[in-house]
PyMOL Python script that loads the backbone (N, CA, C, O; Angstrom):
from pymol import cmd

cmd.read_pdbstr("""\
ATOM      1  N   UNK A   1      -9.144 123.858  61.851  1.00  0.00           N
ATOM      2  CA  UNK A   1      -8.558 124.487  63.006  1.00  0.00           C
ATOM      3  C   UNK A   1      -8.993 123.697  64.240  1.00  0.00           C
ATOM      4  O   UNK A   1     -10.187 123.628  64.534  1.00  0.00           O
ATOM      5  N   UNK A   2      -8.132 123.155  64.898  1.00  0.00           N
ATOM      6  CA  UNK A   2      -8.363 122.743  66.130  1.00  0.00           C
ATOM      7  C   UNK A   2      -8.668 123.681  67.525  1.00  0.00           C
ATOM      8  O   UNK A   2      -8.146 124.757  67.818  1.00  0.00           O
ATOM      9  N   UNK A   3      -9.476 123.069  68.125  1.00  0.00           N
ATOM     10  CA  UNK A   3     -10.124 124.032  69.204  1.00  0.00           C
ATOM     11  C   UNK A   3      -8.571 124.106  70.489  1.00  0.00           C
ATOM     12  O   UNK A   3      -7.751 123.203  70.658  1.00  0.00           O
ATOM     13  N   UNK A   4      -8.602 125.368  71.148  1.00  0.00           N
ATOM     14  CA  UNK A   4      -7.621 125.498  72.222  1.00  0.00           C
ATOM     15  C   UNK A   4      -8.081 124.635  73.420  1.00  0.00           C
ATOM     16  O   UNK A   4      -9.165 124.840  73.966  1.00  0.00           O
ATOM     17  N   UNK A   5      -7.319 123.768  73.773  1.00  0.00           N
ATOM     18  CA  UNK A   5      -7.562 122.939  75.259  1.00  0.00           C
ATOM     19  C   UNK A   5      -7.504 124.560  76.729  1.00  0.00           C
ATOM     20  O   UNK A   5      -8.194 124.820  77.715  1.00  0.00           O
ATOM     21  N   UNK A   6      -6.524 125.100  76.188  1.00  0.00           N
ATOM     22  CA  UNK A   6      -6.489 126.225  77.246  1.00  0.00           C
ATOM     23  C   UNK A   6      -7.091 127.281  77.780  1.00  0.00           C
ATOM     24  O   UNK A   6      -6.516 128.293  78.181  1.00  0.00           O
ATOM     25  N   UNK A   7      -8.907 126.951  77.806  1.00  0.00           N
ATOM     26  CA  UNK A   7      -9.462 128.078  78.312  1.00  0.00           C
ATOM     27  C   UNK A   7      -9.727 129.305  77.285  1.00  0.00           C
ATOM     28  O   UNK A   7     -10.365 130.126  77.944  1.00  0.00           O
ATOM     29  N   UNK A   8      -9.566 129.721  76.204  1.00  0.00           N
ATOM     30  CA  UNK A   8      -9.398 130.607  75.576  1.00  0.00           C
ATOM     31  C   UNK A   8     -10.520 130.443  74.189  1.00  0.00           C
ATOM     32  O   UNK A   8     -11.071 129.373  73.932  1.00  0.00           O
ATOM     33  N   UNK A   9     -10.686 131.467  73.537  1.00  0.00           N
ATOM     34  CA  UNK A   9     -11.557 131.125  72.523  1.00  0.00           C
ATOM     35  C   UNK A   9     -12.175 129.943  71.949  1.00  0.00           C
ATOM     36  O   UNK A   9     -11.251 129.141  72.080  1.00  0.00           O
ATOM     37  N   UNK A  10     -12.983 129.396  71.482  1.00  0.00           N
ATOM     38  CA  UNK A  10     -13.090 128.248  70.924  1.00  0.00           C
ATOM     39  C   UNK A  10     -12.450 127.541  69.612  1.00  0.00           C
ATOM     40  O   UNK A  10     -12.069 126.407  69.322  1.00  0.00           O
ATOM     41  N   UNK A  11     -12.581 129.597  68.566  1.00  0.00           N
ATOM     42  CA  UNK A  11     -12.299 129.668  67.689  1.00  0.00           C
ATOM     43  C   UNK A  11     -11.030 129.587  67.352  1.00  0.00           C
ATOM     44  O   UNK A  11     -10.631 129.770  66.202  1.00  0.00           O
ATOM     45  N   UNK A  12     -10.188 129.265  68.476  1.00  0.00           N
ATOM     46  CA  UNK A  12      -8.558 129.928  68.136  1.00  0.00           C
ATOM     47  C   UNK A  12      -7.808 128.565  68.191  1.00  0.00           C
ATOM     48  O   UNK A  12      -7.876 127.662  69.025  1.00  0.00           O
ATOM     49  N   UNK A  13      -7.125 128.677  67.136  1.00  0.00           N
ATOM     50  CA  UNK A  13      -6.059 127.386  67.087  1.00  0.00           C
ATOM     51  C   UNK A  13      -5.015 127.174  68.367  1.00  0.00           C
ATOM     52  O   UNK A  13      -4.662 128.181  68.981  1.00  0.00           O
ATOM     53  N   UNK A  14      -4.613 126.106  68.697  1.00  0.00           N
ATOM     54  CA  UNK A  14      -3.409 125.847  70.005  1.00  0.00           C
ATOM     55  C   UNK A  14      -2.604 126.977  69.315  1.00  0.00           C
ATOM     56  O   UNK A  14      -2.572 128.106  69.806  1.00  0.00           O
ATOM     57  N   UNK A  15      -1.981 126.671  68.212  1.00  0.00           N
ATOM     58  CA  UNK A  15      -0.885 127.597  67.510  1.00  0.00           C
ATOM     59  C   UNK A  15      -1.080 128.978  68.260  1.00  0.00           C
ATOM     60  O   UNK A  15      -0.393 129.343  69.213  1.00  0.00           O
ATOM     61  N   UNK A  16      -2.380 129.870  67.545  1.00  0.00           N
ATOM     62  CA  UNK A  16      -2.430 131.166  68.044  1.00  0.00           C
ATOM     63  C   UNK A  16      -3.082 131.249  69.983  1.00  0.00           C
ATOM     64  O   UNK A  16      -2.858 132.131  70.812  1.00  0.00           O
ATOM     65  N   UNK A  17      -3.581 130.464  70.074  1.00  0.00           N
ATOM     66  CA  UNK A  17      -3.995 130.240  71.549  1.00  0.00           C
ATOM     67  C   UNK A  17      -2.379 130.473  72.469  1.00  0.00           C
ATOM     68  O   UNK A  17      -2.247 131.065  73.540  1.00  0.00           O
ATOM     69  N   UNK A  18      -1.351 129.836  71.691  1.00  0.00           N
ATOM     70  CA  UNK A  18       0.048 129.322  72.638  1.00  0.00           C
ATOM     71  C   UNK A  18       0.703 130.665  72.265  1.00  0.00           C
ATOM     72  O   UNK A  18       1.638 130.786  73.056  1.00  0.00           O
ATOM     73  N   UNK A  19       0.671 131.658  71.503  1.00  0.00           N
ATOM     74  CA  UNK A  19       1.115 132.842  70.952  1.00  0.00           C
ATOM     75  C   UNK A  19       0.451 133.813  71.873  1.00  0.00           C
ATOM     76  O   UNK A  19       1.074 134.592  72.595  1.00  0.00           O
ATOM     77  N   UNK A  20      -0.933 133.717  71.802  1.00  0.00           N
ATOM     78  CA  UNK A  20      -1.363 134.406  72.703  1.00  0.00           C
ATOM     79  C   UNK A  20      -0.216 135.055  73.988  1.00  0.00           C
ATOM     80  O   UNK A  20       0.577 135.976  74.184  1.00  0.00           O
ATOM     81  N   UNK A  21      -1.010 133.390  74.876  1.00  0.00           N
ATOM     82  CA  UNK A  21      -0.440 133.659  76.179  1.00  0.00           C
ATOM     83  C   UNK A  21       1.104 133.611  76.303  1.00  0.00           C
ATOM     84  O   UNK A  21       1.573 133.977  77.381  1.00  0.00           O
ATOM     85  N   UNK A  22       1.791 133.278  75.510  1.00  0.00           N
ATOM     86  CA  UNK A  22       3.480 134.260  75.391  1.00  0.00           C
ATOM     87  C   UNK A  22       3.280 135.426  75.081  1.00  0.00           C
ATOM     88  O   UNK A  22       4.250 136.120  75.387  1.00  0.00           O
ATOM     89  N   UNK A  23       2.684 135.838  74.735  1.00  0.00           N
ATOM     90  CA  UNK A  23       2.582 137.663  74.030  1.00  0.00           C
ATOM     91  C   UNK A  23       2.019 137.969  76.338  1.00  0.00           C
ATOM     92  O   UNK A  23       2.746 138.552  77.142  1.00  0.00           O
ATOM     93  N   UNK A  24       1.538 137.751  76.451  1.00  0.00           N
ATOM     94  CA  UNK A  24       0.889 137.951  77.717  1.00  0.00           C
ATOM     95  C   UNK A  24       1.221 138.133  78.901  1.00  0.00           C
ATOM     96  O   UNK A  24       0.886 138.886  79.815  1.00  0.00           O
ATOM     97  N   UNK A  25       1.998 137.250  78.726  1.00  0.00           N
ATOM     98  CA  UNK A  25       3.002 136.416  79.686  1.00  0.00           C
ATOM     99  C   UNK A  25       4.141 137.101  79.444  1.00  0.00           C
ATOM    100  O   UNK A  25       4.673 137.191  80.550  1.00  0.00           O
ATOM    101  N   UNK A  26       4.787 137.606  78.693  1.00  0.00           N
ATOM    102  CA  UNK A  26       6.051 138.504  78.097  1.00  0.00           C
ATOM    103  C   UNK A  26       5.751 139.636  78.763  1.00  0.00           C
ATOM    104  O   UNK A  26       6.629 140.100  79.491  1.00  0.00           O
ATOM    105  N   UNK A  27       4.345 140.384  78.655  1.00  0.00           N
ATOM    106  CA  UNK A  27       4.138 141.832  78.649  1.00  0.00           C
ATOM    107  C   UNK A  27       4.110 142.392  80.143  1.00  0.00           C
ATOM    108  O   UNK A  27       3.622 141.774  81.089  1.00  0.00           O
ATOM    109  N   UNK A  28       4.665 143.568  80.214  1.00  0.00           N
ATOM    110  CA  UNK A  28       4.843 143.953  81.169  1.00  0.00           C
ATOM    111  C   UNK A  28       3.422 144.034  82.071  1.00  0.00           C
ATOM    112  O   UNK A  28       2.324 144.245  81.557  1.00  0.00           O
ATOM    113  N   UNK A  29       3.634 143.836  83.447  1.00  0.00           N
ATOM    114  CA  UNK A  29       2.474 144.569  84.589  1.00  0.00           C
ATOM    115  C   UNK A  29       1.632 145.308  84.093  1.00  0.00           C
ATOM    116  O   UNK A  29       0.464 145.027  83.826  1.00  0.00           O
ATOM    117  N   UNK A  30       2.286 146.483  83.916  1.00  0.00           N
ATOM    118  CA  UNK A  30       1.724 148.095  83.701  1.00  0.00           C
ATOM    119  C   UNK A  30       0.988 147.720  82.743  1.00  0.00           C
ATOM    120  O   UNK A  30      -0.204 147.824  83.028  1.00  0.00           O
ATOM    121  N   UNK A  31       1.239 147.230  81.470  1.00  0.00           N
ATOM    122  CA  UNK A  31       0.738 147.230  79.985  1.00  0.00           C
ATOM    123  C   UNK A  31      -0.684 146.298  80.104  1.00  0.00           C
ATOM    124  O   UNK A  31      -1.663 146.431  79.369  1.00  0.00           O
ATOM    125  N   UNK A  32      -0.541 145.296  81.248  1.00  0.00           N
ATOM    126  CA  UNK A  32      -1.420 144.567  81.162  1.00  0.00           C
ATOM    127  C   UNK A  32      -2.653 145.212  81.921  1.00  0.00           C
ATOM    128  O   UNK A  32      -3.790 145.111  81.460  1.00  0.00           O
ATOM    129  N   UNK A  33      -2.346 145.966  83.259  1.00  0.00           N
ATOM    130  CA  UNK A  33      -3.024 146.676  83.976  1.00  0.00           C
ATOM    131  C   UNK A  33      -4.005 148.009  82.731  1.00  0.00           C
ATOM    132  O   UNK A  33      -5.195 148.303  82.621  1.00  0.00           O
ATOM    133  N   UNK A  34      -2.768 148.471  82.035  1.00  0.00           N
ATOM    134  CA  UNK A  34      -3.651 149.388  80.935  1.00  0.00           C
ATOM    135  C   UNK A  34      -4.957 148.709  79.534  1.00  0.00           C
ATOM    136  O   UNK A  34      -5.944 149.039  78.876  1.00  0.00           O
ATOM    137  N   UNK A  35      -4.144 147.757  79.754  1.00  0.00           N
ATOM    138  CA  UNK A  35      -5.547 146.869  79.196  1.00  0.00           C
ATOM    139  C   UNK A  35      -7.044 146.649  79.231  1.00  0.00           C
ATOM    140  O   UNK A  35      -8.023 146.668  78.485  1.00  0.00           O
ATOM    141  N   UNK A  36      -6.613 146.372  80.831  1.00  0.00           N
ATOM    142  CA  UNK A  36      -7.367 145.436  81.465  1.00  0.00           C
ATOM    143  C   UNK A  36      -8.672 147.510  81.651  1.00  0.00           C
ATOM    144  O   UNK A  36      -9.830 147.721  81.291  1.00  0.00           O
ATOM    145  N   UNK A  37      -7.795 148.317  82.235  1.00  0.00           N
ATOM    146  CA  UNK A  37      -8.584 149.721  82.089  1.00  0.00           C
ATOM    147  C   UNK A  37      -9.273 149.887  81.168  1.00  0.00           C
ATOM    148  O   UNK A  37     -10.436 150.156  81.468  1.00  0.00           O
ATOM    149  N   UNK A  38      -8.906 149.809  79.465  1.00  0.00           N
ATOM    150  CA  UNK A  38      -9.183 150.299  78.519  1.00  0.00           C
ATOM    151  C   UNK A  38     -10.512 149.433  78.197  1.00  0.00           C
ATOM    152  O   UNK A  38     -11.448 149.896  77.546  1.00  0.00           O
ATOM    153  N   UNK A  39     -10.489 148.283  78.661  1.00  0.00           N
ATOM    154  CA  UNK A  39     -11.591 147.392  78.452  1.00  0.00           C
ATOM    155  C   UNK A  39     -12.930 148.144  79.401  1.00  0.00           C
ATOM    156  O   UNK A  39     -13.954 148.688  78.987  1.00  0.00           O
ATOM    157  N   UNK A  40     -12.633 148.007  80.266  1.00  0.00           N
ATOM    158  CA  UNK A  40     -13.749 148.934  81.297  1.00  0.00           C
ATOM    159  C   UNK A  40     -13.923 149.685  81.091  1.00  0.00           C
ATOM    160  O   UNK A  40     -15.080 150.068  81.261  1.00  0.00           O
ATOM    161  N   UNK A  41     -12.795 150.705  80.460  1.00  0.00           N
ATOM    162  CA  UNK A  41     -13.721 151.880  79.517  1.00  0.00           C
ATOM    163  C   UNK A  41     -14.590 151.507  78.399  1.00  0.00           C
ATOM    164  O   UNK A  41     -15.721 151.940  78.176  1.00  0.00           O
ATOM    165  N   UNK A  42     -14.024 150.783  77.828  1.00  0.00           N
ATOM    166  CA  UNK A  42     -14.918 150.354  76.790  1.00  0.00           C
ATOM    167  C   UNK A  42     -16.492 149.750  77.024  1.00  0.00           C
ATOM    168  O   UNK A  42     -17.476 149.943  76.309  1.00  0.00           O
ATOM    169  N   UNK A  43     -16.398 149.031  78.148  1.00  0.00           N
ATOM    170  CA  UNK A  43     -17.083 148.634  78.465  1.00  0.00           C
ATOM    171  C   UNK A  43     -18.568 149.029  79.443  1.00  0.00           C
ATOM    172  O   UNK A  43     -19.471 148.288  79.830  1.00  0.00           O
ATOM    173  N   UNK A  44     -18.288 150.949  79.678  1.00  0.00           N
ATOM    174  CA  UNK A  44     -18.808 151.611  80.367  1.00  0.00           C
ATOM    175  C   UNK A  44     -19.211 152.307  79.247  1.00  0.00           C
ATOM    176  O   UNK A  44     -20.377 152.687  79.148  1.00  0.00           O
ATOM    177  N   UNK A  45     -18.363 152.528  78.366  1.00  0.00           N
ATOM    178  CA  UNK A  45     -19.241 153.470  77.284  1.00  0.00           C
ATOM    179  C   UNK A  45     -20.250 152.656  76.196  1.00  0.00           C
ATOM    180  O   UNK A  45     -21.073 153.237  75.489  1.00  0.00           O
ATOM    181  N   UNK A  46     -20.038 151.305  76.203  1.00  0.00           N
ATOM    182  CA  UNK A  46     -21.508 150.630  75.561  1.00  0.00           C
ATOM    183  C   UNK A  46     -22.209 151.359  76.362  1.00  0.00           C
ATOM    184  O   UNK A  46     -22.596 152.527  76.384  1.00  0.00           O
ATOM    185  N   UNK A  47     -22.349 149.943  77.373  1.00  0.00           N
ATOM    186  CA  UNK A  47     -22.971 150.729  78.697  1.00  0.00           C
ATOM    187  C   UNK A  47     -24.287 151.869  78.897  1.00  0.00           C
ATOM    188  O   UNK A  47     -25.396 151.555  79.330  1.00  0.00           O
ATOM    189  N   UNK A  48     -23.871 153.259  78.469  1.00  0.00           N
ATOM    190  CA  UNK A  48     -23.961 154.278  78.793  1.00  0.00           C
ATOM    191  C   UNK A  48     -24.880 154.102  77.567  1.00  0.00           C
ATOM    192  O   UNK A  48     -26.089 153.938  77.734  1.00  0.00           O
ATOM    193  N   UNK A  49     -24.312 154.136  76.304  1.00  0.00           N
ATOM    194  CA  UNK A  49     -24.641 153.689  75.054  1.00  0.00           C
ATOM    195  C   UNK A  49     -26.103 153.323  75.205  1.00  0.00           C
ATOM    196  O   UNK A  49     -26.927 154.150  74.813  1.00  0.00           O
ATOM    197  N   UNK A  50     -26.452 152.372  75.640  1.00  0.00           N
ATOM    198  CA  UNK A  50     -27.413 151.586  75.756  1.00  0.00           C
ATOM    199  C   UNK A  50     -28.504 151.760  76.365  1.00  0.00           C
ATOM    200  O   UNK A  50     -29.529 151.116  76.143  1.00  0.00           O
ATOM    201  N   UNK A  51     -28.351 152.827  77.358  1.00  0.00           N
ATOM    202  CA  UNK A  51     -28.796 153.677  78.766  1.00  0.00           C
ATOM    203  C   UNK A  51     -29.174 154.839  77.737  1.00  0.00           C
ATOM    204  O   UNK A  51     -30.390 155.002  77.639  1.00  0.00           O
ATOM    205  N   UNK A  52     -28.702 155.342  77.266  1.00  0.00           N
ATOM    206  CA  UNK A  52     -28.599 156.524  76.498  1.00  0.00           C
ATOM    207  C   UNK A  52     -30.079 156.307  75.386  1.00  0.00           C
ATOM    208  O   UNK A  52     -30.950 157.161  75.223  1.00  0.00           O
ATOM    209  N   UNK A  53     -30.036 155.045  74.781  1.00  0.00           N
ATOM    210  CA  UNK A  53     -31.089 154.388  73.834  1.00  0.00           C
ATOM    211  C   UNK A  53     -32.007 154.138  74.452  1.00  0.00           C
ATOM    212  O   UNK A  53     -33.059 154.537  73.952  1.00  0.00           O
ATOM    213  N   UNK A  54     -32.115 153.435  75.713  1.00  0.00           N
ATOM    214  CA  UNK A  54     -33.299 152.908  76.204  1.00  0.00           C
ATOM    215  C   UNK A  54     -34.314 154.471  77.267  1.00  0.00           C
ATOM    216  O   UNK A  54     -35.514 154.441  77.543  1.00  0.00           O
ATOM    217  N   UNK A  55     -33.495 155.425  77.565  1.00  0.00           N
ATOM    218  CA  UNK A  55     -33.852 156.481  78.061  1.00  0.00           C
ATOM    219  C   UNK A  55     -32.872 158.135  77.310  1.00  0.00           C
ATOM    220  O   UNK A  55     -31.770 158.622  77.562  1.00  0.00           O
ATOM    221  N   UNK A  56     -33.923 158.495  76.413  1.00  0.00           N
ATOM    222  CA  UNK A  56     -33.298 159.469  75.300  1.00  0.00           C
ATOM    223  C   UNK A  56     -33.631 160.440  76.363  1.00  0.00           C
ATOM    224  O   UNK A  56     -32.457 160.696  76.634  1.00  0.00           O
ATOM    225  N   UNK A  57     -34.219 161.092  77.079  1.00  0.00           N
ATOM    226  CA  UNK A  57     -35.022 162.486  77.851  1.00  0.00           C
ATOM    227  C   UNK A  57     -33.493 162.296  78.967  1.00  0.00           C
ATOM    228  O   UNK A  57     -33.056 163.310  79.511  1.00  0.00           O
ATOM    229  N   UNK A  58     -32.897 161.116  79.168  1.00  0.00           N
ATOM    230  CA  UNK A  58     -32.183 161.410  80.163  1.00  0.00           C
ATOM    231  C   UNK A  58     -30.604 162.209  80.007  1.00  0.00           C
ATOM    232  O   UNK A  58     -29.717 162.053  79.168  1.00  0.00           O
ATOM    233  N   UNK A  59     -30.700 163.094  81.176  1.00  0.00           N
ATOM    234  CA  UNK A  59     -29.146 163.739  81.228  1.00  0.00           C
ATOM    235  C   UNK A  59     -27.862 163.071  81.233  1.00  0.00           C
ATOM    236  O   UNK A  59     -27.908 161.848  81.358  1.00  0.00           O
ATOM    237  N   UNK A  60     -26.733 163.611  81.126  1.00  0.00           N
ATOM    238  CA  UNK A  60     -25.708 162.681  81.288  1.00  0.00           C
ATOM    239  C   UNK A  60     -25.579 162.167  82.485  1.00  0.00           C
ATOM    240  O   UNK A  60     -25.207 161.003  82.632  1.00  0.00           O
ATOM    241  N   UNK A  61     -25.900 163.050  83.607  1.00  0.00           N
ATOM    242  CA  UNK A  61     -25.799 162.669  85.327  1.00  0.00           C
ATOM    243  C   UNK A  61     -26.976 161.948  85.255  1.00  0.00           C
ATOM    244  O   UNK A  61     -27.560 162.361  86.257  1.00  0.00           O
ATOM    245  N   UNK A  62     -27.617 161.245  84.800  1.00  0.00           N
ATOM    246  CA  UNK A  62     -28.628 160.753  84.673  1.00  0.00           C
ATOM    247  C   UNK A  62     -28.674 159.352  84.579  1.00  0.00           C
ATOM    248  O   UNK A  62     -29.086 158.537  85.405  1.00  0.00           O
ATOM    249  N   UNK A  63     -28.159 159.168  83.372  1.00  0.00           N
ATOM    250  CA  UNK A  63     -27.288 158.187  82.606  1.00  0.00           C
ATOM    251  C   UNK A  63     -26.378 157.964  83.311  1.00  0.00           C
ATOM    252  O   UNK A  63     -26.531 156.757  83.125  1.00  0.00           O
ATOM    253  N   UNK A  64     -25.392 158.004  84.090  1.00  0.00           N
ATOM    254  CA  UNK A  64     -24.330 157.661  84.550  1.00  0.00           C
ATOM    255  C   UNK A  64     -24.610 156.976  85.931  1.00  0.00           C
ATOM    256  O   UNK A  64     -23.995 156.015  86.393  1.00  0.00           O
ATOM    257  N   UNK A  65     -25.933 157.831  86.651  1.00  0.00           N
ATOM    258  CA  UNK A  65     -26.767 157.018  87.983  1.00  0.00           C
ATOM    259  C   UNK A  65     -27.047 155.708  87.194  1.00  0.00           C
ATOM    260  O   UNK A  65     -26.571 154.613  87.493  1.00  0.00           O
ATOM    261  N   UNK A  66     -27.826 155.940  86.215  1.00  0.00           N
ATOM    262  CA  UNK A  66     -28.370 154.577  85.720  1.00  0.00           C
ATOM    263  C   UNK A  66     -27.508 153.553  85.596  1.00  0.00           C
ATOM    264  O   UNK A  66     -27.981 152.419  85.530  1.00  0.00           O
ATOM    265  N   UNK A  67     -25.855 153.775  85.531  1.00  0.00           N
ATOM    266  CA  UNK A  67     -25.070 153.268  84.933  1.00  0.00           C
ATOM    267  C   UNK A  67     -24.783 152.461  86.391  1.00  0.00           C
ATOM    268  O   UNK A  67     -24.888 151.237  86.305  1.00  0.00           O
ATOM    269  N   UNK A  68     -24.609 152.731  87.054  1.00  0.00           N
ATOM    270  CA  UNK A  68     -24.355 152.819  88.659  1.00  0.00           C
ATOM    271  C   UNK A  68     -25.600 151.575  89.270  1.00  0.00           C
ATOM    272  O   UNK A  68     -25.345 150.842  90.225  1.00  0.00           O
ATOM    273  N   UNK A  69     -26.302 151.554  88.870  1.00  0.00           N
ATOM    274  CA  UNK A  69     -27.635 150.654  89.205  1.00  0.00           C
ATOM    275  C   UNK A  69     -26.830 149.080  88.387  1.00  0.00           C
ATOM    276  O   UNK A  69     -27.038 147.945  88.814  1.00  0.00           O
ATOM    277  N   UNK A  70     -26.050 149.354  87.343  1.00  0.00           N
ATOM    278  CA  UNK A  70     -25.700 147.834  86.709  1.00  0.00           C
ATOM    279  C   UNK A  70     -24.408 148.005  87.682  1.00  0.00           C
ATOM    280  O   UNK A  70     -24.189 147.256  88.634  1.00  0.00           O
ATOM    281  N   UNK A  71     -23.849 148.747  87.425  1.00  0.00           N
ATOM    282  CA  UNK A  71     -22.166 148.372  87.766  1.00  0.00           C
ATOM    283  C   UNK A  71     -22.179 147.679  89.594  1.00  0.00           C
ATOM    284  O   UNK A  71     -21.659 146.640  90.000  1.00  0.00           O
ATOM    285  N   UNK A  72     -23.039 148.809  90.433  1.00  0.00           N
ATOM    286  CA  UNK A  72     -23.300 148.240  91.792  1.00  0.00           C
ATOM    287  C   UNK A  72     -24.443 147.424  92.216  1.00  0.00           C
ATOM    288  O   UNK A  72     -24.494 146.928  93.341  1.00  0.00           O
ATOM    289  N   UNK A  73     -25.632 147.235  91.071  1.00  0.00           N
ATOM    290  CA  UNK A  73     -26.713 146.642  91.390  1.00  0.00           C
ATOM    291  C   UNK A  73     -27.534 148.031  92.263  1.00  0.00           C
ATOM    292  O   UNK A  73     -26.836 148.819  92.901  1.00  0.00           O
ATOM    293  N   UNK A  74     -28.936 148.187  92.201  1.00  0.00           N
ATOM    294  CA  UNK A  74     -29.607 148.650  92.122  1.00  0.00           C
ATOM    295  C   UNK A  74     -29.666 149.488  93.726  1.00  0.00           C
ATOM    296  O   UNK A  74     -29.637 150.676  94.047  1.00  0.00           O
ATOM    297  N   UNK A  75     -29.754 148.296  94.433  1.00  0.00           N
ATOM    298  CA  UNK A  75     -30.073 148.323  96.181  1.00  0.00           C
ATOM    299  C   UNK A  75     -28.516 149.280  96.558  1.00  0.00           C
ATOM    300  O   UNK A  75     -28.913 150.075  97.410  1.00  0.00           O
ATOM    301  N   UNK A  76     -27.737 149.425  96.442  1.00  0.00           N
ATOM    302  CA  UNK A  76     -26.294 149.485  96.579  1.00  0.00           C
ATOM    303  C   UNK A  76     -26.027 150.604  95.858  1.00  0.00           C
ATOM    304  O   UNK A  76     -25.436 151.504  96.456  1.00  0.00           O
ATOM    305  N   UNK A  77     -26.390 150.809  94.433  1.00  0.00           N
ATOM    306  CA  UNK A  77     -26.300 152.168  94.049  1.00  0.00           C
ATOM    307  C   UNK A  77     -27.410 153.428  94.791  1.00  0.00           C
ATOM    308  O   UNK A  77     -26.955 154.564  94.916  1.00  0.00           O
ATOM    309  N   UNK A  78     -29.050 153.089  95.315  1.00  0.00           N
ATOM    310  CA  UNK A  78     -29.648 153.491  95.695  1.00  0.00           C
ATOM    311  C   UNK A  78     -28.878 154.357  97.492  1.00  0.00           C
ATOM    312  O   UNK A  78     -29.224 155.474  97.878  1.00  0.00           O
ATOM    313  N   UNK A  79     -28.188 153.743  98.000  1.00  0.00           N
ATOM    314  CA  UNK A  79     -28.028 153.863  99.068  1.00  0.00           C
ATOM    315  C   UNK A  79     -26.329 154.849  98.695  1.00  0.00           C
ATOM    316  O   UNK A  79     -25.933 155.614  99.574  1.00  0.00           O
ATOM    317  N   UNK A  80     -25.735 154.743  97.756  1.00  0.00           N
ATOM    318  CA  UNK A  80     -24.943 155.502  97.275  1.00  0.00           C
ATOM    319  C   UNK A  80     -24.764 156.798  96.721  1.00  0.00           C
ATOM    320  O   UNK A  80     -23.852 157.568  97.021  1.00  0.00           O
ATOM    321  N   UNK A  81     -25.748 157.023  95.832  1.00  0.00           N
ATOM    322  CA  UNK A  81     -26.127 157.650  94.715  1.00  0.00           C
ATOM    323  C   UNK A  81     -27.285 158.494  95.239  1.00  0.00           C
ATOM    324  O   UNK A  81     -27.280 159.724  95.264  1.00  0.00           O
ATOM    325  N   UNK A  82     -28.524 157.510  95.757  1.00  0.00           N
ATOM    326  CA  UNK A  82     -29.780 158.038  95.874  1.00  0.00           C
ATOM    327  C   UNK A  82     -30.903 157.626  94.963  1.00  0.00           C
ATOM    328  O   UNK A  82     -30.662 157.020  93.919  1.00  0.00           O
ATOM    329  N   UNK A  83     -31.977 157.901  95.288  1.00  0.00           N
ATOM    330  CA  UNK A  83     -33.020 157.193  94.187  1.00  0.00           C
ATOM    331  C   UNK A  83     -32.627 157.294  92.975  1.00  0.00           C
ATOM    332  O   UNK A  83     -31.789 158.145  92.675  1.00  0.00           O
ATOM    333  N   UNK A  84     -33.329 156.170  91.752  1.00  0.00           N
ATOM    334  CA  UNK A  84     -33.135 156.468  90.297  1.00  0.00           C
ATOM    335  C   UNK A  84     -33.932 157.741  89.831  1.00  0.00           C
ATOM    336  O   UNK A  84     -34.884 158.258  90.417  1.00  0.00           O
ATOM    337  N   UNK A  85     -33.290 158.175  88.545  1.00  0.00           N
ATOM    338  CA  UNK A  85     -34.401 159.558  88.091  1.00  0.00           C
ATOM    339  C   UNK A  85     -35.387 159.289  88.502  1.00  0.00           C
ATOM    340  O   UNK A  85     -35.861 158.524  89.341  1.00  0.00           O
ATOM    341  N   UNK A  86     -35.920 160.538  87.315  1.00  0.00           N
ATOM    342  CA  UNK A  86     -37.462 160.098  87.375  1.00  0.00           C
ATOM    343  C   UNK A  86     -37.542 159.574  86.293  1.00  0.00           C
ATOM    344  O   UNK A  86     -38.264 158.581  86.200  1.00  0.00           O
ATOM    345  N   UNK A  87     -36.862 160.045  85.175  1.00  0.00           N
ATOM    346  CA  UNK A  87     -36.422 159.970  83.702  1.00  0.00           C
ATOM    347  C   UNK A  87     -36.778 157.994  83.297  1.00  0.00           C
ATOM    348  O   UNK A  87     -37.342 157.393  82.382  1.00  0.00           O
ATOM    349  N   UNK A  88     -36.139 157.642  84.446  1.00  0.00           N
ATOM    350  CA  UNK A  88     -35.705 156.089  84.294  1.00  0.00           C
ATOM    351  C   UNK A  88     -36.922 155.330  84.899  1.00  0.00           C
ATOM    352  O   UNK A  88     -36.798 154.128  84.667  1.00  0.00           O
ATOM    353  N   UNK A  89     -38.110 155.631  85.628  1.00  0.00           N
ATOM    354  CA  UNK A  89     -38.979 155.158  86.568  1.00  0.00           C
ATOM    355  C   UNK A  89     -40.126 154.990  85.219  1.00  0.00           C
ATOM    356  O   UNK A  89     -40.384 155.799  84.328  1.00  0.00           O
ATOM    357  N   UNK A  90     -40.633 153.726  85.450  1.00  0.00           N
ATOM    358  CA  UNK A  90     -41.778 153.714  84.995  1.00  0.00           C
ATOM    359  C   UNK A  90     -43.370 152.965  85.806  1.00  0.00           C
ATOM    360  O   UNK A  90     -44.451 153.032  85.221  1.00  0.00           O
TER     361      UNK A  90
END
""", "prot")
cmd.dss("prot")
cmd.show_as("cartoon", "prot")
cmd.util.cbc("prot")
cmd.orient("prot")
């Protein structure tokens, strides 16, 4: 399998690399916009996931501040949000 010149996986042949971005490129706005959402959901519920593992005592509003410290950075969620738990302080 030859590697894609176009930015895209390493793993992916030109063939499916060039399929790709016609499938992409075809698809509507909206569809791509719902994508691009579903990923950030996805990507908030690791996330949380992970938050959830590294601090078990914490609440969901808890967890979700914490979540807020990655998504805005720490200084920025603080001034938003308000201090981190206590849950999360060590």
């Amino acid at each position: 399998m030859e590697p894609s010149g176009g930015g895209l996986a390493q793993d992916t042949s030109s063939a499916a690399a060039d399929l790709q971005v016609k499938v992409l490129r075809a698809m509507p706005a909206s569809r791509k916009v719902a994508l691009v959402e579903d990923a950030n959901r996805t990507a908030r519920q690791l996330a949380l996931a992970g938050i959830a593992l590294r601090f078990p005592g914490a609440s969901r509003q808890e967890r979700v501040r914490l979540l807020m410290d990655i998504v805005l950075g720490a200084d920025l969620a603080e001034k938003v949000y308000g201090p981190r738990p206590e849950t999360a302080r060590k």
